[in-house]
C-alpha positions, 0 to 999 in steps of 0.5 A, a space after each residue: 721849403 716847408 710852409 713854416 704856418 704849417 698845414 691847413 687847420 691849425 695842425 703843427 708843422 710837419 717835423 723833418 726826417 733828415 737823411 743821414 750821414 750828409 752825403 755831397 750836393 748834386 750839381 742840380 740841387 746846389 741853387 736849392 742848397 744856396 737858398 737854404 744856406 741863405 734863408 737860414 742865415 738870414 733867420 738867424 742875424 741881419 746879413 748884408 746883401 752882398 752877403 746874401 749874394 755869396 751864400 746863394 752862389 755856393 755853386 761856385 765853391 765847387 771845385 775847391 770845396 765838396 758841398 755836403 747836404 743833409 736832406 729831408 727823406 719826405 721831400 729831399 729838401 735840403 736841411 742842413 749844408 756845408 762847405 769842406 775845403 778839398 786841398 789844403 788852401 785858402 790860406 792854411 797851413 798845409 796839414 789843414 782843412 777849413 770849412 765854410 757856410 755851415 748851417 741847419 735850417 730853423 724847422 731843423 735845428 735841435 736834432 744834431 744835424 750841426 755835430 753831424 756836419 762838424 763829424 763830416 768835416 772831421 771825416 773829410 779831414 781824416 780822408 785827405 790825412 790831415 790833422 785839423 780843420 779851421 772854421 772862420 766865423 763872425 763874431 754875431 754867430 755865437 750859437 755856431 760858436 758854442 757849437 763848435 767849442 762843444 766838438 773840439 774847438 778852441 778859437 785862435 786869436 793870432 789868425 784873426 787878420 780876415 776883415 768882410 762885410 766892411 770892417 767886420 773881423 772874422 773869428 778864428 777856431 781850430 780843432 785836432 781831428 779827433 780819433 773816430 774811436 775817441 768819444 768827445 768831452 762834453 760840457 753840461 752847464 745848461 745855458 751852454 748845452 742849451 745854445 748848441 741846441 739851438 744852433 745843432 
């Protein structure tokens, strides 16, 4: 990662040049991968350990997720990650997808890489011929909240029944798979764009 001092002489970081479309984890990346995701998370709000422990292992998510990683063009760092369920599972209906582990490292963040990773779960549903993805969240991580409102997601209290982390309750937010073609409707309200900012 990136010295986030940045260089020597008090010259300012380095912005990254992030790689796009996010394209799937190689095998050999994915503990660099697991170390983003939790490094990131962590930056953002106090995470257990047992917590940690579990963003780390992504590698074990293989399998039944594709793990999709934006990279940086300088160095091939790993800038932003997401876990996208192959087969319909994990407890969803069977005309669904979830996904998981969504993050944008800190030195990253403000260049739309969450929408990016929000628009690649989409292109995963629409490849499997599904109609929605399902993303559970905790209720701390209001900035990937309003991120996933701004693209189409509504959150669906009834389907709230999954406790972690000792009693913690995850929310629950859906969306329909958009038409590719269909531009999305977008708030403006500048305190709302301002977290999707922040979290994207």
């Amino acid at each position: 990662m990136t010295d986030p001092a940045g260089p020597p002489g008090g010259a300012p970081p380095r912005r990254p040049r992030p790689v796009l479309p996010a394209v799937q984890a190689a095998e050999q990346e994915l503990p660099a991968v697991g170390r983003m995701i939790a490094e990131s998370f962590a930056a953002t709000h106090p995470i257990t350990e047992e917590y940690r422990v579990g963003l780390l292992a992504v590698a074990d998510l293989v399998g039944e997720y594709r793990i999709l990683v934006v990279r940086d063009a300088d160095d091939g760092s790993p800038l932003a990650a997401v876990a996208v369920q192959r087969p319909p599972g994990d407890g969803l209906p069977r005309e669904e997808i979830g996904f998981r582990m969504l993050t944008v490292h800190p030195r990253a963040r403000g260049l739309g890489l969450g929408r990016a990773l929000v628009a690649a779960a989409f292109a995963e549903a629409r490849a499997q011929g599904v109609g929605a993805v399902t993303i559970y969240s905790g209720p701390e991580m209001v900035e990937a909240h309003a991120l996933y409102r701004s693209t189409g997601f509504t959150r669906w209290p009834e389907r709230e029944t999954r406790v972690v982390d000792g009693g913690k309750r995850l929310l629950c937010f859906t969306a329909p798979v958009p038409d590719r073609r269909a531009p999305a409707a977008e708030r403006t309200d500048a305190a709302y764009v301002e977290q999707v900012r922040m979290w994207s």
